[in-house]
N, C-alpha and C positions, 0 to 999 in steps of 0.2 A: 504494500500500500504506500503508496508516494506520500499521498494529504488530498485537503477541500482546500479548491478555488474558488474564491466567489467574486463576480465580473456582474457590472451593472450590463446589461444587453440589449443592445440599441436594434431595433429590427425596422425594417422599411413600412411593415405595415402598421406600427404599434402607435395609432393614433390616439387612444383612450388612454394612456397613462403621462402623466406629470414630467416623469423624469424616468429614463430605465429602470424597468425593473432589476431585482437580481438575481444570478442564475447561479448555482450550485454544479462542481463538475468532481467529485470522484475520482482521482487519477492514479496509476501505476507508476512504479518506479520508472518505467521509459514514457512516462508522460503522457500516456495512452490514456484514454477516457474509459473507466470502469461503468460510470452510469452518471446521469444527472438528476440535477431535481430543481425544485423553484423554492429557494428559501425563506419568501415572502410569508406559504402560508406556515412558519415554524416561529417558534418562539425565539428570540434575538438570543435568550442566554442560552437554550438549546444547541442553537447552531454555532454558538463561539463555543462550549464544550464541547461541541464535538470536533470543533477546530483546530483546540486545544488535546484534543487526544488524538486526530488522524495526523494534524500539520497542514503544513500550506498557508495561503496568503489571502487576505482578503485588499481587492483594491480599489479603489474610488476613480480610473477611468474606465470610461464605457468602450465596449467592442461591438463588435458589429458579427453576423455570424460567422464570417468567412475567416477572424481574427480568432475567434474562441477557437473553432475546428483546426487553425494553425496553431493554437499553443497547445490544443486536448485533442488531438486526433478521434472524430469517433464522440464527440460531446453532443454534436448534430444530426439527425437525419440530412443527407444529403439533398434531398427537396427541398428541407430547408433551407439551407446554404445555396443553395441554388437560388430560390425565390427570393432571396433574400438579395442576392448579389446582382437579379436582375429582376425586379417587380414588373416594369412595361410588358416584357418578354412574356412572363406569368401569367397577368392579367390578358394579353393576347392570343394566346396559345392556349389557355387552359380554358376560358369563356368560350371558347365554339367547342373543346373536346367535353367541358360539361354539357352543354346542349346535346351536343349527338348522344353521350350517355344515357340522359334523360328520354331523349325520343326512342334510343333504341328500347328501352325499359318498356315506355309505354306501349312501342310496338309489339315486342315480345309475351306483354303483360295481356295486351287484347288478343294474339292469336293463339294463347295460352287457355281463353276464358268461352273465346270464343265458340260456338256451337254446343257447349254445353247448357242442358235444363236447368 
């Protein structure tokens, strides 16, 4: 066990929050991402004792995803880092392959139901 990072995390879509949230990341001796978490919903003294027993840093600049997944390899789902590194791209590409999903759904869903009593 290496120790807990915890990074305020700036993301492209996080228009409801004040100021970054902060992200919790888990990490191995080679700095690999064991798991994360969001340590918002945990009690402050909680998480500095467990700080305090894993190790690690906590720090007061924000990252972005593409910066977390380069310090914690593995801290992100890759969509994530993705959408995140390219929102226009996302919101372009992804809005016509929701739609189709949706139409094929309800295509499937009516020739499914179809001639049935």
């Amino acid at each position: 066990m290496g120790g807990l990072a915890i990074r305020p995390l700036y993301l492209a879509f996080n228009y409801y929050a004040v100021r970054p949230p902060p992200y919790a990341v888990v990490y191995g001796t080679d700095r690999r991402a064991l798991f994360s978490f969001s340590p918002a919903l945990w009690n402050g003294s909680d998480i500095r004792r467990l700080q305090e027993t894993l190790g690690g840093d906590t720090s007061s600049w924000s990252v972005n995803a593409r910066e977390l997944n380069e310090a914690f390899p593995g801290a992100l789902p890759g969509w994530m880092v993705l959408s995140d590194s390219h929102p226009i791209w996302t919101i372009m590409l992804g809005t016509p392959l929701m739609f189709i999903a949706i139409c094929l759904g309800i295509l499937i869903t009516d020739l499914l139901t179809t001639g049935k009593p």
